[in-house]
C-alpha positions in Angstrom: -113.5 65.7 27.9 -114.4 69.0 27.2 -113.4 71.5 24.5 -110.9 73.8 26.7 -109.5 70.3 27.8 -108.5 69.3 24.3 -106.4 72.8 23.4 -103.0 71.7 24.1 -100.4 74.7 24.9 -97.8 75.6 22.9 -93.9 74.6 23.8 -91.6 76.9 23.9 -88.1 76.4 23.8 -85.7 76.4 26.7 -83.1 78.9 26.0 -81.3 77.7 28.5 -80.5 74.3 27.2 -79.9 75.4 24.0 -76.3 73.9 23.1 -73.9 76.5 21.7 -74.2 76.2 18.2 -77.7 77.1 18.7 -77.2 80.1 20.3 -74.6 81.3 17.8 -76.9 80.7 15.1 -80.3 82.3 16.9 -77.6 85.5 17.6 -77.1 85.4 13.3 -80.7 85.3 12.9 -81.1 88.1 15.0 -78.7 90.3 13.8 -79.7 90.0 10.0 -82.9 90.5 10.7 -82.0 93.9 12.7 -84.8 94.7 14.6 -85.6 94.4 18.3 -87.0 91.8 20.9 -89.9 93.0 22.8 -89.9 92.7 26.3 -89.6 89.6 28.5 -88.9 87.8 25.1 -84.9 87.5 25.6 -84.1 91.1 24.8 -81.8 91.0 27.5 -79.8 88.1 26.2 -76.4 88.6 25.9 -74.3 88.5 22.6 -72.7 85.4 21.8 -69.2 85.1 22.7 -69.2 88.6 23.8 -67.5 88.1 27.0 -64.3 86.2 25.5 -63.2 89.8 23.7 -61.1 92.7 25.5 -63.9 95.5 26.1 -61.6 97.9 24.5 -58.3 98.2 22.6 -55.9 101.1 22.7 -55.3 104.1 19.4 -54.0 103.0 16.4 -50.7 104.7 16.1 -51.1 107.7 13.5 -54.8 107.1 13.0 -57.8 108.6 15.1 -58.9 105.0 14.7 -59.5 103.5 18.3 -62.2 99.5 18.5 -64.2 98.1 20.8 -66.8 95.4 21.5 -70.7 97.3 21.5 -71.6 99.0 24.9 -74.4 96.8 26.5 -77.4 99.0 28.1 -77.4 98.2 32.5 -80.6 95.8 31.2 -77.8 93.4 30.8 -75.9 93.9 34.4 -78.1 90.9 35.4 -76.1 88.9 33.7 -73.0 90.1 34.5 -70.3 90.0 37.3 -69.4 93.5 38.1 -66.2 92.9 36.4 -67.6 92.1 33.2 -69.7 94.7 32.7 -69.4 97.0 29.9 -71.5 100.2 29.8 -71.2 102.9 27.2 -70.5 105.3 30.6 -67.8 102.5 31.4 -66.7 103.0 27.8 -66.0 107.0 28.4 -64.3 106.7 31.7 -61.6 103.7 30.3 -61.2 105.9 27.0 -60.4 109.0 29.5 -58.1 106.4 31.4 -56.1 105.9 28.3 -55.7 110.1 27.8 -57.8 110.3 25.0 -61.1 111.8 24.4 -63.9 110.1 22.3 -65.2 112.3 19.3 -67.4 109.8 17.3 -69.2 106.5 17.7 -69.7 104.5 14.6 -71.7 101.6 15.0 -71.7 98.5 12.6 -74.1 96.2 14.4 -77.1 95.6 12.7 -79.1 95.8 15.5 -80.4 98.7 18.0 -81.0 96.3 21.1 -77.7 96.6 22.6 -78.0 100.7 24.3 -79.6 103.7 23.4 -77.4 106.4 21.8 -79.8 108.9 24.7 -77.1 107.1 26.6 -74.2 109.2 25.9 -72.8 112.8 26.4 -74.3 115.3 24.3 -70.9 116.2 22.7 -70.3 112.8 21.6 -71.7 112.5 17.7 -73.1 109.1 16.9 -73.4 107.4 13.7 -75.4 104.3 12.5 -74.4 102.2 9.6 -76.1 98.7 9.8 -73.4 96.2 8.2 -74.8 92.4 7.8 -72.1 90.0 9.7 -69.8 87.2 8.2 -70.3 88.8 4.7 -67.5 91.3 3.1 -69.1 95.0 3.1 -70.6 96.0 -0.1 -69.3 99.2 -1.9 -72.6 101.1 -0.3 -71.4 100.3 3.2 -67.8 100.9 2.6 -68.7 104.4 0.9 -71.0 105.3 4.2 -68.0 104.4 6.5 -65.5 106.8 4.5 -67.6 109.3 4.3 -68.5 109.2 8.2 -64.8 109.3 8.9 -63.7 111.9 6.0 -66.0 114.2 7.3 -65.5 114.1 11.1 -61.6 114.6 10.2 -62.7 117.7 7.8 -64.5 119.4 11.1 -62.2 118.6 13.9 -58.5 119.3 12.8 -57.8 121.5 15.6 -58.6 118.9 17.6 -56.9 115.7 18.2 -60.7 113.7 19.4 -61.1 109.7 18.5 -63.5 107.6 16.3 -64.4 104.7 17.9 -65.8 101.9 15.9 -67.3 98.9 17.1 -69.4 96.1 16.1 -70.6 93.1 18.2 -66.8 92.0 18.8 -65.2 94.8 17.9 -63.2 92.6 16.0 -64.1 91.5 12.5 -66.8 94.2 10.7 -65.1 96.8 12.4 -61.4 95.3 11.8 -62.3 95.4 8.0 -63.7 98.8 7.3 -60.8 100.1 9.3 -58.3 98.1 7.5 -60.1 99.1 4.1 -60.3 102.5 5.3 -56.2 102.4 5.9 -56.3 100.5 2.6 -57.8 102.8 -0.2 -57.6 106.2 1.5 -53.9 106.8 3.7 -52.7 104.3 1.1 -50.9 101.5 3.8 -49.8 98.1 2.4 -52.3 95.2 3.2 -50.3 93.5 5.5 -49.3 96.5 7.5 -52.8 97.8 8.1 -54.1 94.2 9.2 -51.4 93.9 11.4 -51.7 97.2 13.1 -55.4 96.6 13.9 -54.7 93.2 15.2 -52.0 94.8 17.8 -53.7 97.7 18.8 -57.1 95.4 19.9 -55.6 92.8 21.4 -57.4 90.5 19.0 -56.7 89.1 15.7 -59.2 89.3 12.9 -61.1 85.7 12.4 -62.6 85.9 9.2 -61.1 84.7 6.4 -63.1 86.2 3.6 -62.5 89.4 5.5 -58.4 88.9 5.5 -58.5 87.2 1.6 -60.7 90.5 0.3 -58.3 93.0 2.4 -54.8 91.5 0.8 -56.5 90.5 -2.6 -59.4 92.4 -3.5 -59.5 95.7 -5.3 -59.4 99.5 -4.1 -62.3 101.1 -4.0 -62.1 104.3 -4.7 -65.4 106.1 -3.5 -63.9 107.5 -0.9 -62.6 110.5 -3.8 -66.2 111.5 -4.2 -66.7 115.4 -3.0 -68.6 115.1 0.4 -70.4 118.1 -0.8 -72.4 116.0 -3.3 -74.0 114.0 -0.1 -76.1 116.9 0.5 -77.0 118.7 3.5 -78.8 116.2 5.6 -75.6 114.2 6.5 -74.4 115.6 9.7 -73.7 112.9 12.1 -76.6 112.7 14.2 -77.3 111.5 18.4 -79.8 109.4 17.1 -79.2 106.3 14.7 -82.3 105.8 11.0 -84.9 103.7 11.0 -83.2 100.5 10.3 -85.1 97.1 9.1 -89.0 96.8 10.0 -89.5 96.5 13.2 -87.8 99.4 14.2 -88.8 103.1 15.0 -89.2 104.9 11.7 -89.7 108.1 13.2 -86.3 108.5 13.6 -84.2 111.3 10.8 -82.8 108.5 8.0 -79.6 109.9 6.8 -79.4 110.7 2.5 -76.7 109.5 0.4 -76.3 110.3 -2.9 -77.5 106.7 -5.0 -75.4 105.8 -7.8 -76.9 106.3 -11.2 -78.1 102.6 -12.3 -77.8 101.4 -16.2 -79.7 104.0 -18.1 -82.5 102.1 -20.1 -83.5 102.7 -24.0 -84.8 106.6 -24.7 -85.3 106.5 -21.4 -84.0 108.4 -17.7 -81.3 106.6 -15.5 -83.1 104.1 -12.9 -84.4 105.4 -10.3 -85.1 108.6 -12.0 -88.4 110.6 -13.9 -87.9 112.9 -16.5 -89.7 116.3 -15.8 -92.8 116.0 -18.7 -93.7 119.6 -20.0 -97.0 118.9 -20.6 -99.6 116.4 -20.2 -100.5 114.1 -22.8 -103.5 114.9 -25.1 -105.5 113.3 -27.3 -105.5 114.6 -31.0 -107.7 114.0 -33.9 -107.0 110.7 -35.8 -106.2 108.9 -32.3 -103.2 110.0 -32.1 -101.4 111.0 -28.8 -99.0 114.4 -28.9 -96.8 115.6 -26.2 -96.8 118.9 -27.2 -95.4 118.4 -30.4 -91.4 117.6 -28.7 -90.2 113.8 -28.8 -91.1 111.4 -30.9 -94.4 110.5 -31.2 -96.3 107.2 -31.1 -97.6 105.2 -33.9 -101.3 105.9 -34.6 -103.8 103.5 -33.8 -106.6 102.6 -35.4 -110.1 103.7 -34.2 -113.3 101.4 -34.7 -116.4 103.2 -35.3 -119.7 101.3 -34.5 -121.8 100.4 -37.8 -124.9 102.0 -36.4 -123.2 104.9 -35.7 -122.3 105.6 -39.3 -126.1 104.8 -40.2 -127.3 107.4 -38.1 -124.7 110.3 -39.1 -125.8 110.0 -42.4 
C-alpha cells in the first residue's frame, strides 16, 4: 500500500441530517461568535426557526417603534418559496403598504451574514449594535440603543418617519430593548409596555429572563446622559463597525463615551494616562525627580565596584 493510499480523508458532517436541536445550537454558536461563513461553507443557511415568525408587525401605537424578523440577502431565495421570502426591498414596499415610511434600521443581530446595509435606499440611516442572544442586555448595550433612538427623535420631529428594530426573530432582543426603552425613558408600567409589543408583532416574547428582568429589574437611567458628550463621530451611519474578528475592520467603528472605571491608588481612572510634564531624569545620589512636582521615590542604594574606588584614589 502506498503512502497517498494510507491518508484517509476527512468527514464532514451532513448538515442535512442534523436533527433540530443541532441546528439550533450550531445557529447559537454562530451568532456569538459574530463573524461570517465564507463561501460554499453554509453561508446561505437559513436562520433557525426563522420561517415560523410574521416577517413584520405593525407601529406601536404612540411610539415610532415598528419590529421585524432580519431581511435575508436574495443568496437565500434558494431556499425559499416565493411566499416566504423576505428581502430588505420586500421590507420597504410592506412598510409603504402599511402608510408608513421607514427612517431607521437598528440591528441587534450579532452577525453581518444576513444582507448588506449597500442594500437599502440611500435615505434610510442604519445602525449596528451587536447584542449576544438568550442573555439580558448589559447596561453598554442598553445605553447604545437609547442613544440611537434619542437621537434620531432629536433630528426628525417635523417628521413622523419609523425605527425599525429587528433581530433574528424580531421577537425577543428587540422585544426587550423596546420594552426597556418604553420602560426607563416614556416611563410606561411593565406590564403595559410588554403587552403592547406582544400585540403589535403578532408574537409574544419567549424569554423568560427577558420578561422577569423587564417587570422586576431596575431602571436604568443612562438614557439622561447629554448626547452631546458622545462626541461627534456618532451619526448613524449606512455602513454597520467592525464587529468580532473575522469581520471587515475597515469599516468607521462608532465612539461612545466609556464609563470611568474604579480610580486606582494616586493614580488616573482606568483606562486613562495622566499627561507627564517632563520626562524622568536621573539625579545625583540615584535618585529619580520628575521635575521636582509629586512625590518622589525612595532612593536606592548604588554599589560602587571595589576596584573602582582603588583606582580613583
Amino acid at each position: 500500500m502506498s503512502a497517498g493510499s494510507r491518508c484517509r480523508r476527512r468527514k464532514t458532517p451532513n448538515m442535512a441530517t442534523a436533527t433540530a436541536p443541532e441546528q439550533e445550537k450550531e445557529q447559537e454558536k454562530e451568532e456569538e461568535k459574530g463573524g461570517r461563513r465564507r463561501p460554499g461553507k453554509g453561508g446561505s443557511r437559513l436562520p433557525d426557526r426563522w420561517k415560523d415568525y410574521l416577517p413584520l408587525g405593525r407601529r406601536m401605537p404612540g411610539t415610532r417603534f415598528i419590529a421585524f424578523k432580519v431581511p435575508l440577502e436574495k443568496s437565500f431565495n434558494g431556499k425559499l418559496a416565493p411566499g416566504e421570502r423576505f428581502s430588505p426591498s420586500d421590507l420597504i414596499s410592506r412598510i409603504r403598504a402599511q402608510k408608513e415610511e421607514l427612517g431607521l434600521i437598528i440591528d441587534l443581530t450579532y452577525t453581518q451574514r444576513y444582507y448588506k446595509p449597500k442594500e437599502l435606499p440611500d435615505t434610510l440611516l442604519y445602525r449596528k449594535i451587536f447584542t449576544v442572544g438568550h442573555h439580558v442586555p448589559d447596561d453598554g448595550t442598553i445605553f447604545k440603543f437609547k442613544c440611537a433612538v434619542n437621537q434620531f427623535l432629536g433630528e426628525n420631529k417635523d417628521n413622523d418617519k419609523l425605527i425599525g428594530v429587528h433581530c433574528t426573530h424580531g421577537l425577543n432582543r428587540t422585544g426587550y430593548l423596546v420594552c426597556r426603552y418604553l420602560i426607563d425613558v416614556e416611563g410606561m408600567e411593565p406590564n403595559s409596555a410588554i403587552e403592547l409589543f406582544n400585540s403589535c408583532r403578532g408574537h409574544s416574547i419567549e424569554r423568560k429572563n427577558y420578561i422577569r428582568d423587564l417587570q422586576d429589574g431596575p431602571i436604568r437611567k443612562t438614557a439622561q446622559r447629554n448626547l452631546k458628550s458622545l462626541g461627534p463621530n456618532t451619526k448613524a451611519s449606512r455602513h454597520p463597525p467592525p464587529g468580532p474578528p473575522g469581520d471587515n475592520f475597515g469599516q468607521a467603528r462608532y465612539t461612545w463615551t466609556p464609563r470611568p472605571g474604579p480610580r486606582e491608588p494616586n493614580g488616573p481612572p482606568n483606562g486613562q494616562t495622566r499627561p507627564r510634564k517632563r520626562p524622568w531624569r536621573t539625579v545625583t545620589g540615584g535618585t529619580r525627580s520628575r521635575g521636582g512636582r509629586g512625590p518622589q521615590p525612595p532612593p536606592r542604594h548604588v554599589v560602587v565596584p571595589e576596584r573602582a574606588i582603588k583606582s580613583h584614589f
